[in-house]
BAKOLDREN-597163 format. One record per atom (N, C-alpha, C): atom name; x, y, z; residue number from 1; residue in one letter. Coordinates in Angstrom, 2 decimals. Layout:
+------+---------+---------+---------+------+------+
| name |      c1 |      c2 |      c3 | resi | resn |
+------+---------+---------+---------+------+------+
|   CA |       X |       Y |       Z |  NUM |    a |
...
+------+---------+---------+---------+------+------+
! end
This chain:
+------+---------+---------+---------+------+------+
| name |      c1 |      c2 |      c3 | resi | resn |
+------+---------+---------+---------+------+------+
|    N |    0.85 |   -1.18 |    0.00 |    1 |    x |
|   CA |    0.00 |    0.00 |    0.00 |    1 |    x |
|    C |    0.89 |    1.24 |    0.00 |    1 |    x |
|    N |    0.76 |    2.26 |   -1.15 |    2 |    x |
|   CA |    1.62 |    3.65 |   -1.04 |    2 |    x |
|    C |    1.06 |    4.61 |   -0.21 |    2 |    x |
|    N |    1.75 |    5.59 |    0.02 |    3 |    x |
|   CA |    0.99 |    6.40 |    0.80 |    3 |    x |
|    C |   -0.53 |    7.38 |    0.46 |    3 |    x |
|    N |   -0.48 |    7.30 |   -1.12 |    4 |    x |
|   CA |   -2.17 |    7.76 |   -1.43 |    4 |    x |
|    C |   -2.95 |    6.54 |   -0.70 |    4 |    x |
|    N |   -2.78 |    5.29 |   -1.16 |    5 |    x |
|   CA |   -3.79 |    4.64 |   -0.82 |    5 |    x |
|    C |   -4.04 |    4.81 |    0.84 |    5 |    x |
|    N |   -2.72 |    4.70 |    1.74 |    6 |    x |
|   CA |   -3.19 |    4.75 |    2.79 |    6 |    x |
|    C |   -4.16 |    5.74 |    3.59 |    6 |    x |
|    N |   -3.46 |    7.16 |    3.49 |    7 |    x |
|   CA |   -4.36 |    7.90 |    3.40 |    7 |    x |
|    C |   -5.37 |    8.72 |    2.93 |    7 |    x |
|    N |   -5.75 |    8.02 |    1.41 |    8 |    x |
|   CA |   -7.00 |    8.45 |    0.68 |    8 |    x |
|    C |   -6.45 |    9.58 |   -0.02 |    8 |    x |
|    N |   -5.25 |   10.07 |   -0.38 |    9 |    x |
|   CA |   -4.81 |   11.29 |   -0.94 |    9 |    x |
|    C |   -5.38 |   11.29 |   -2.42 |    9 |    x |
|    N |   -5.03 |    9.89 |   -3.19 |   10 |    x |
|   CA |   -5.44 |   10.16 |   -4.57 |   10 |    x |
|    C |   -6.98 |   10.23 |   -4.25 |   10 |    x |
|    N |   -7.76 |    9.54 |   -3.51 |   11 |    x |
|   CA |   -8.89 |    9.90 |   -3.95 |   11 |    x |
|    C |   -9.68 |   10.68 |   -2.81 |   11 |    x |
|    N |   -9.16 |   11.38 |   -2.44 |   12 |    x |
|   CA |   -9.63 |   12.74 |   -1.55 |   12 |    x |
|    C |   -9.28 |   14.03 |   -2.61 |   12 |    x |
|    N |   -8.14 |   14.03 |   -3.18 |   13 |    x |
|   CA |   -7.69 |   14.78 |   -4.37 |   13 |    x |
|    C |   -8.44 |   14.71 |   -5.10 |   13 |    x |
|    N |   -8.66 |   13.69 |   -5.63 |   14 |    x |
|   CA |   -9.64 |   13.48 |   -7.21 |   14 |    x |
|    C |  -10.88 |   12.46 |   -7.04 |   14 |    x |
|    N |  -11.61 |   12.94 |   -6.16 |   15 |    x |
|   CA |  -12.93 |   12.35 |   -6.35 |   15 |    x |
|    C |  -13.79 |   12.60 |   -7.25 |   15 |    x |
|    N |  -14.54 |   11.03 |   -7.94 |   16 |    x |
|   CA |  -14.84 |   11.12 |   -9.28 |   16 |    x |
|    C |  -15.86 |   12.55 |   -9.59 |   16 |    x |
|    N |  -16.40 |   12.33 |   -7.87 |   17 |    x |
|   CA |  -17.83 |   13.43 |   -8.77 |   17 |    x |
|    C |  -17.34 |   15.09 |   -8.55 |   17 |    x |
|    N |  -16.34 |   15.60 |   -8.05 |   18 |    x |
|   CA |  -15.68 |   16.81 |   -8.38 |   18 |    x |
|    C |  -14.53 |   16.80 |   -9.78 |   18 |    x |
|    N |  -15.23 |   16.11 |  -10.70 |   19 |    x |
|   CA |  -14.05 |   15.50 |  -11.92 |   19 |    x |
|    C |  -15.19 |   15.94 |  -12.85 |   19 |    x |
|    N |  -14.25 |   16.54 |  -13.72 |   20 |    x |
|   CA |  -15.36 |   16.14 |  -15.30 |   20 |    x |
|    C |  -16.64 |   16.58 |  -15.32 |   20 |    x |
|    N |  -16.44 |   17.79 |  -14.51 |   21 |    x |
|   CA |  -17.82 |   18.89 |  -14.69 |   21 |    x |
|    C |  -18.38 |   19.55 |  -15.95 |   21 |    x |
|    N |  -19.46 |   18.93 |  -16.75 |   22 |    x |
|   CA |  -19.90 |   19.58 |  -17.71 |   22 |    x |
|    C |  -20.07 |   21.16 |  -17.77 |   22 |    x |
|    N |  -19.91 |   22.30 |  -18.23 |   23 |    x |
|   CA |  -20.17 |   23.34 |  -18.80 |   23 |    x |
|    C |  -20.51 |   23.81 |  -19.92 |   23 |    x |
|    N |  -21.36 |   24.76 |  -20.22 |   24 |    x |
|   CA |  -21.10 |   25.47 |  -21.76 |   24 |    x |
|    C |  -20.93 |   26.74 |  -21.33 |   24 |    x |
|    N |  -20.55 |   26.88 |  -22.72 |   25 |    x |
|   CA |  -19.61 |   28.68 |  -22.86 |   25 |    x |
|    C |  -20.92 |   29.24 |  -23.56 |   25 |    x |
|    N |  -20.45 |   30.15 |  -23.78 |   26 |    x |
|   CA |  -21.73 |   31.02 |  -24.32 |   26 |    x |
|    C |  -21.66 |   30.81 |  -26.36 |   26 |    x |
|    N |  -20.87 |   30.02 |  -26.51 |   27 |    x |
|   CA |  -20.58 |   29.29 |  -27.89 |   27 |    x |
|    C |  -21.57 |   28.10 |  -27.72 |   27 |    x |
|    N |  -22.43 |   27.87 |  -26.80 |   28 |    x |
|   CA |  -22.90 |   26.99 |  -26.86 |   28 |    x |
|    C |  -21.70 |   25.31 |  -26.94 |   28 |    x |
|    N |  -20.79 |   25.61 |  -26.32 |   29 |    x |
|   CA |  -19.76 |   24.36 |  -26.30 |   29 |    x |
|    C |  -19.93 |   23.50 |  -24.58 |   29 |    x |
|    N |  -19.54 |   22.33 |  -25.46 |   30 |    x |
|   CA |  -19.55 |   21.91 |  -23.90 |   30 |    x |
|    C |  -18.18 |   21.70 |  -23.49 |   30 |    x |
|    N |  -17.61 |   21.89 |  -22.02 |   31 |    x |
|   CA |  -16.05 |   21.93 |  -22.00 |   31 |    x |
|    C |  -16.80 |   21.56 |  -20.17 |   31 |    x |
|    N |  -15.14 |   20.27 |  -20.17 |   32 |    x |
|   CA |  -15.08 |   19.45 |  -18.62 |   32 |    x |
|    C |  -14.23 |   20.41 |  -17.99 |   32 |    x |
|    N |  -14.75 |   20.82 |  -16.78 |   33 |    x |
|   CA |  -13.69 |   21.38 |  -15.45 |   33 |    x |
|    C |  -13.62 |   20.39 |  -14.72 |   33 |    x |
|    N |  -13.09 |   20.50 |  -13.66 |   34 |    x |
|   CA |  -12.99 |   19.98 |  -12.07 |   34 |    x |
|    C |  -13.49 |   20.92 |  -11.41 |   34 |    x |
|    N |  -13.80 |   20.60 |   -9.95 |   35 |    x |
|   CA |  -14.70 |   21.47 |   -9.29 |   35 |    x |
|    C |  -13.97 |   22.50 |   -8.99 |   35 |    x |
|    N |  -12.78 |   22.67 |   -8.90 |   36 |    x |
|   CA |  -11.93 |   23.59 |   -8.19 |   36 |    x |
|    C |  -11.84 |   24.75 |   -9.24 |   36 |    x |
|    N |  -11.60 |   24.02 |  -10.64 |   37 |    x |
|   CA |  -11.25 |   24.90 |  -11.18 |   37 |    x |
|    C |  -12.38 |   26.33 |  -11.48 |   37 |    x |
|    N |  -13.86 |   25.46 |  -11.45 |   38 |    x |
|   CA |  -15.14 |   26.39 |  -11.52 |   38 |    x |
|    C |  -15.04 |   27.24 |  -10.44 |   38 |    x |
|    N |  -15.00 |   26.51 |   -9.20 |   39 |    x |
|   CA |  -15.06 |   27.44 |   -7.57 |   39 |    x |
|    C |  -14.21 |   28.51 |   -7.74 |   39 |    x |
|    N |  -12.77 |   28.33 |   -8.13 |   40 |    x |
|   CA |  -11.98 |   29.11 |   -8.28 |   40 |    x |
|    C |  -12.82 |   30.46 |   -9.34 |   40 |    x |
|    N |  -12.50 |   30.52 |  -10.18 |   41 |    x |
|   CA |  -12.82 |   31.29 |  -11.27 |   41 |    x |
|    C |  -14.17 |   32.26 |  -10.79 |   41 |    x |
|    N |  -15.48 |   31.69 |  -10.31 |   42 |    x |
|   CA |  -16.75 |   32.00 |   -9.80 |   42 |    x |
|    C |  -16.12 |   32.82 |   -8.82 |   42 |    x |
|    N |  -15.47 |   32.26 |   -7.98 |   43 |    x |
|   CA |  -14.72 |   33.82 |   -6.99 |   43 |    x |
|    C |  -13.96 |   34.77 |   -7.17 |   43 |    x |
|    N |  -13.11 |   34.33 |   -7.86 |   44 |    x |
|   CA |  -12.81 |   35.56 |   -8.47 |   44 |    x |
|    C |  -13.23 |   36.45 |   -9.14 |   44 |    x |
|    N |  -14.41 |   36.07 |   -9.83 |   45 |    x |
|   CA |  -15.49 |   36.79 |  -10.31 |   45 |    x |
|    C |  -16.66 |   37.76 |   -9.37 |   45 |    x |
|    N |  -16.40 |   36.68 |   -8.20 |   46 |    x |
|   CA |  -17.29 |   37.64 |   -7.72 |   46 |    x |
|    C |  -17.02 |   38.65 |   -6.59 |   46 |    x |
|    N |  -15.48 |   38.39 |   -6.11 |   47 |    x |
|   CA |  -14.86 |   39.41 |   -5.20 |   47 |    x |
|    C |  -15.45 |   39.42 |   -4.21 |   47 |    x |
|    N |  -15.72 |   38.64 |   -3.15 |   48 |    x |
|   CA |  -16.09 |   38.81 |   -1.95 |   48 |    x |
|    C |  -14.85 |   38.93 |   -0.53 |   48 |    x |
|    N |  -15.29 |   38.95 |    0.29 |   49 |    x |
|   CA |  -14.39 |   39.28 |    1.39 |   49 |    x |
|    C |  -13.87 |   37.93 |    1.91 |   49 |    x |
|    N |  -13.02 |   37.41 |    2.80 |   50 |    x |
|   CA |  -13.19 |   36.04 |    2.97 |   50 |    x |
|    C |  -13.66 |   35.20 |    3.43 |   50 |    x |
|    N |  -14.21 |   35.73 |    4.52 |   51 |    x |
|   CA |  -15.66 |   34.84 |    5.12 |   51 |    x |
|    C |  -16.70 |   34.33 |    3.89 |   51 |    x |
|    N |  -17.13 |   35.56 |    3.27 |   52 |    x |
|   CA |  -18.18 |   35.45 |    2.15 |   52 |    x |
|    C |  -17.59 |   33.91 |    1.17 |   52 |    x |
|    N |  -16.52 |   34.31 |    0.63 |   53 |    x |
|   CA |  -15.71 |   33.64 |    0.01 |   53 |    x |
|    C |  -15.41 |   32.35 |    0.13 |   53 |    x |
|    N |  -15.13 |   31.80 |    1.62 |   54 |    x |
|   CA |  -15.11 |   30.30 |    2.21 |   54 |    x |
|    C |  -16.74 |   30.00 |    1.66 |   54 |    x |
|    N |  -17.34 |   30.60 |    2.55 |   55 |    x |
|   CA |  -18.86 |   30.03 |    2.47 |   55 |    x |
|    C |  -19.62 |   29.76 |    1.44 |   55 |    x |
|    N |  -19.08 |   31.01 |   -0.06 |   56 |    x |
|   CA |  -19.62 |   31.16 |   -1.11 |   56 |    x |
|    C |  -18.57 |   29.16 |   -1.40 |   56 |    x |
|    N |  -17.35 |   29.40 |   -1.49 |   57 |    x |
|   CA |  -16.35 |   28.05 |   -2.02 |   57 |    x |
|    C |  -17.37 |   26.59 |   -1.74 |   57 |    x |
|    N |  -17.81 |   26.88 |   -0.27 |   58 |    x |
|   CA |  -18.75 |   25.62 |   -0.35 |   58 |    x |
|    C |  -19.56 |   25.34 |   -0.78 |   58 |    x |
|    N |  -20.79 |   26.24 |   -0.80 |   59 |    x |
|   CA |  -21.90 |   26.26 |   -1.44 |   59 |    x |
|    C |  -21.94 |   25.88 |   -2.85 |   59 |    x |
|    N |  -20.86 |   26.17 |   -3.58 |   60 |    x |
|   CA |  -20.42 |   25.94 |   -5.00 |   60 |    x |
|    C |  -20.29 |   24.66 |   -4.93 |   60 |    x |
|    N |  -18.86 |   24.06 |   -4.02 |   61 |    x |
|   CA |  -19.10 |   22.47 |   -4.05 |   61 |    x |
|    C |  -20.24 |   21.90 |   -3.91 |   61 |    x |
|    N |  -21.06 |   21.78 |   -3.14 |   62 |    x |
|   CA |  -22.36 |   21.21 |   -2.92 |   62 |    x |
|    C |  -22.95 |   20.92 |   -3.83 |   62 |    x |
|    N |  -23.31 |   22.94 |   -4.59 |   63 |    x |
|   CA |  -23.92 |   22.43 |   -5.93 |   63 |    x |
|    C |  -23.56 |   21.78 |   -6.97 |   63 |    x |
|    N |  -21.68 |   21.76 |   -7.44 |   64 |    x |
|   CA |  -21.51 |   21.12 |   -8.63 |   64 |    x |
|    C |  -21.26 |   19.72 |   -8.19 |   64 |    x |
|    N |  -22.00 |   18.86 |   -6.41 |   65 |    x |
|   CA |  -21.22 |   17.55 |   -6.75 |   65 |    x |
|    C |  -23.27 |   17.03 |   -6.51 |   65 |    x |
|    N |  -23.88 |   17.65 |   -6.30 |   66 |    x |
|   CA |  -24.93 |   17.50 |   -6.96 |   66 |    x |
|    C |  -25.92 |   16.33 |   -7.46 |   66 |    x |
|    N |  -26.15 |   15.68 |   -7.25 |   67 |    x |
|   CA |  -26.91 |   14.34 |   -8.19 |   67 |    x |
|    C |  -25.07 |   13.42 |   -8.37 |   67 |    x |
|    N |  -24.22 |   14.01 |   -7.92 |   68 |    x |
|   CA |  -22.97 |   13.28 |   -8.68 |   68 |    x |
|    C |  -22.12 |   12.43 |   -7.62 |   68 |    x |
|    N |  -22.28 |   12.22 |   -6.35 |   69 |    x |
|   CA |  -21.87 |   11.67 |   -5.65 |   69 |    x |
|    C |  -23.13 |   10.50 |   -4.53 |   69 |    x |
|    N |  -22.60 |    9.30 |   -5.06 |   70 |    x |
|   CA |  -23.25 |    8.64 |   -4.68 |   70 |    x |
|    C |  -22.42 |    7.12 |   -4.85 |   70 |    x |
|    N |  -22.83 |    6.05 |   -3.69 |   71 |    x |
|   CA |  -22.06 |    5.18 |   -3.21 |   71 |    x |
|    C |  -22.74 |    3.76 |   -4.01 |   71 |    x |
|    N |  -21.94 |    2.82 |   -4.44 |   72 |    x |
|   CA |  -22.33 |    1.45 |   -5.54 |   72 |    x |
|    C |  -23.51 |    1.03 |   -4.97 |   72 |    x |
|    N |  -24.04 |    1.12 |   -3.49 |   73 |    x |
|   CA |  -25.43 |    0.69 |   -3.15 |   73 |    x |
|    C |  -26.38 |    1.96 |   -3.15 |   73 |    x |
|    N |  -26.31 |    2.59 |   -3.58 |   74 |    x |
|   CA |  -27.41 |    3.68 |   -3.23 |   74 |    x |
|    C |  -28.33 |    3.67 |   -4.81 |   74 |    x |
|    N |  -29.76 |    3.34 |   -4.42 |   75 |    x |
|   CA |  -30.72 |    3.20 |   -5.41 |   75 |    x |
|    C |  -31.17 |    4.71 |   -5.85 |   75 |    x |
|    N |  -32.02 |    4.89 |   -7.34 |   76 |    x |
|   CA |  -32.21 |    5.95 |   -7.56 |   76 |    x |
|    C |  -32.96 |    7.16 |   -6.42 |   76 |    x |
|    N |  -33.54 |    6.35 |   -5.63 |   77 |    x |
|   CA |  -34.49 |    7.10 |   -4.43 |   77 |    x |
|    C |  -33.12 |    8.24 |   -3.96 |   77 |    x |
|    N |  -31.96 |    6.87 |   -3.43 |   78 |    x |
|   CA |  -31.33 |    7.51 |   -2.40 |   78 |    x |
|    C |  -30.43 |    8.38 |   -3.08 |   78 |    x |
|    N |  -29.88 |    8.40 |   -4.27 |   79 |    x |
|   CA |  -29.40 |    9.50 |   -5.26 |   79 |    x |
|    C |  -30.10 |   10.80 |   -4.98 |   79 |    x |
|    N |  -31.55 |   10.48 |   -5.15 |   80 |    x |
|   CA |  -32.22 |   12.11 |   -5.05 |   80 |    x |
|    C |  -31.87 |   12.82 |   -3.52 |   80 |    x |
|    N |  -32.12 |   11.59 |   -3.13 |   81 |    x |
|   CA |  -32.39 |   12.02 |   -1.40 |   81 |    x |
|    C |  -30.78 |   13.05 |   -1.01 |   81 |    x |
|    N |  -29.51 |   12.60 |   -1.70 |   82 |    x |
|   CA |  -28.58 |   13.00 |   -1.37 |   82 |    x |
|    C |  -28.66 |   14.22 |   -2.33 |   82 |    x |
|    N |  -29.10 |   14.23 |   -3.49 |   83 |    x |
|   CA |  -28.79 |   15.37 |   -4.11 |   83 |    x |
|    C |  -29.72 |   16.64 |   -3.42 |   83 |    x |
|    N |  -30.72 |   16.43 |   -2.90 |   84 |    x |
|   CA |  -31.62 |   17.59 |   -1.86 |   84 |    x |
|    C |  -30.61 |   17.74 |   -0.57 |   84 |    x |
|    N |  -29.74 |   16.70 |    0.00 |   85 |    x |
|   CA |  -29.50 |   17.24 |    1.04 |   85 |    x |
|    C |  -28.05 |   17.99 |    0.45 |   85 |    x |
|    N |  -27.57 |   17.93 |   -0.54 |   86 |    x |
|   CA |  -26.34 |   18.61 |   -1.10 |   86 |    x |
|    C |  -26.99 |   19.98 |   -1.43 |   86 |    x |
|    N |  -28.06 |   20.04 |   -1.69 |   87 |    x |
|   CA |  -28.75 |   21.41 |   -2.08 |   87 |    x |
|    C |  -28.90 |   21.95 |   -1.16 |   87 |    x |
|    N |  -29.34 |   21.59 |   -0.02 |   88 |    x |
|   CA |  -29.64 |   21.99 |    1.45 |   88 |    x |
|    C |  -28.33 |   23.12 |    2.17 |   88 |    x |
|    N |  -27.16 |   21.96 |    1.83 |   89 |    x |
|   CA |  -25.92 |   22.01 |    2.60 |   89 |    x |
|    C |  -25.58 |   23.73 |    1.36 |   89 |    x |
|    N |  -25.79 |   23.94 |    0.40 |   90 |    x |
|   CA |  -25.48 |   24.85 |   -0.46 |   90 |    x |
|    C |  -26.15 |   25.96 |   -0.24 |   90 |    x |
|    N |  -27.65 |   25.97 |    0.15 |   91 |    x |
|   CA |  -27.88 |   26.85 |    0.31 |   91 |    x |
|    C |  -27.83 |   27.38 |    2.46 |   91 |    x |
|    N |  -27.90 |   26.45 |    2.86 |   92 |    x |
|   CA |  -26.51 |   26.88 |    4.53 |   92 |    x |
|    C |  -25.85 |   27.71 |    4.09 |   92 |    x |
|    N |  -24.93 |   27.47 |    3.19 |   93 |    x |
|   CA |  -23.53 |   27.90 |    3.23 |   93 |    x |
|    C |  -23.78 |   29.73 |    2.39 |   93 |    x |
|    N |  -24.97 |   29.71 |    1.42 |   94 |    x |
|   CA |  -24.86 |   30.63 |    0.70 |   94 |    x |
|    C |  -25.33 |   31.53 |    1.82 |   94 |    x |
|    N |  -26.29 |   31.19 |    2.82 |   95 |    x |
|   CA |  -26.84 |   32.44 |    3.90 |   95 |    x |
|    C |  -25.64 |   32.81 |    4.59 |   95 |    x |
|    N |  -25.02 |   32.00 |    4.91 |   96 |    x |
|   CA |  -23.68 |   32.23 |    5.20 |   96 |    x |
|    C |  -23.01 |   33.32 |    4.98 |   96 |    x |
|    N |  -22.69 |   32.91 |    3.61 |   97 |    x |
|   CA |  -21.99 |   34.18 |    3.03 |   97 |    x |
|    C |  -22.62 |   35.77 |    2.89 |   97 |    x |
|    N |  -23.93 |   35.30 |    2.53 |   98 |    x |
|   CA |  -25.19 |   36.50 |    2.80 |   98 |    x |
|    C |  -24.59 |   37.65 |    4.11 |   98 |    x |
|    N |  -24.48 |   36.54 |    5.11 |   99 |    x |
|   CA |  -24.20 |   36.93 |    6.99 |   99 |    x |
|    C |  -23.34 |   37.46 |    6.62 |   99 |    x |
|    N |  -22.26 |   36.89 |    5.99 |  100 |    x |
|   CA |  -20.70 |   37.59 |    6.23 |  100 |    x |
|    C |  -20.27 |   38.36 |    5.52 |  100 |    x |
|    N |  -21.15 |   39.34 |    4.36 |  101 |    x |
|   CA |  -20.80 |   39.73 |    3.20 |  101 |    x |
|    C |  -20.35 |   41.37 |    3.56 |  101 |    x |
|    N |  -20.39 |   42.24 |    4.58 |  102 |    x |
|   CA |  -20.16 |   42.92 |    4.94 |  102 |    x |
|    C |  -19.06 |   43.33 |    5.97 |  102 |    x |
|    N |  -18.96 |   42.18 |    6.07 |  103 |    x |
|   CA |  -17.77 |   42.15 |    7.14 |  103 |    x |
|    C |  -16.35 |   42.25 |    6.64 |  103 |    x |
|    N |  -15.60 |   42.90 |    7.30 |  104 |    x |
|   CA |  -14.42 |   43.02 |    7.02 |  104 |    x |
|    C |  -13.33 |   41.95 |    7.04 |  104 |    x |
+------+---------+---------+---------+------+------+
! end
């Protein structure tokens, strides 16, 4: 066993469902990110302070892992069930940032 496997590095790094995020451009193209690379970019776009910014970073994850993370036993029910509570956890995080958006 190397040391990714032991401690989950390769796949804490590259978990499938923050991989290979569909997008389109305004070309109507479709082009794969990773989640980071969207989170990234979306903040910088939107210039918040850093509280805002953490909170906004999560909320983003939540939403782009979405319907996309789910375990070899989980039936279509429990897919949904996780993708509402990933929506849930996104919009937490966006009041969040709401709270903290003024703050220094």
């Amino acid at each position: 066993m190397n040391e990714n496997e032991k401690d989950g590095g390769e796949i804490v790094q590259k978990a499938p469902h923050y991989q290979n995020i569909p997008f389109k451009n305004r070309k109507n193209e479709t082009m794969e990110l990773e989640a980071w690379e969207a989170i990234t970019s979306i903040l910088e776009y939107l210039n918040l302070n850093e509280a805002s910014s953490w909170a906004m970073g999560d909320a983003l994850k939540y939403i782009l892992r979405c319907g996309r993370k789910f375990g070899d036993q989980m039936t279509g029910n429990d897919i949904k069930l996780k993708a509402v509570q990933d929506l849930r956890k996104a919009a937490y995080y966006i009041n969040k940032a709401a709270d903290w958006y003024f703050e220094k």
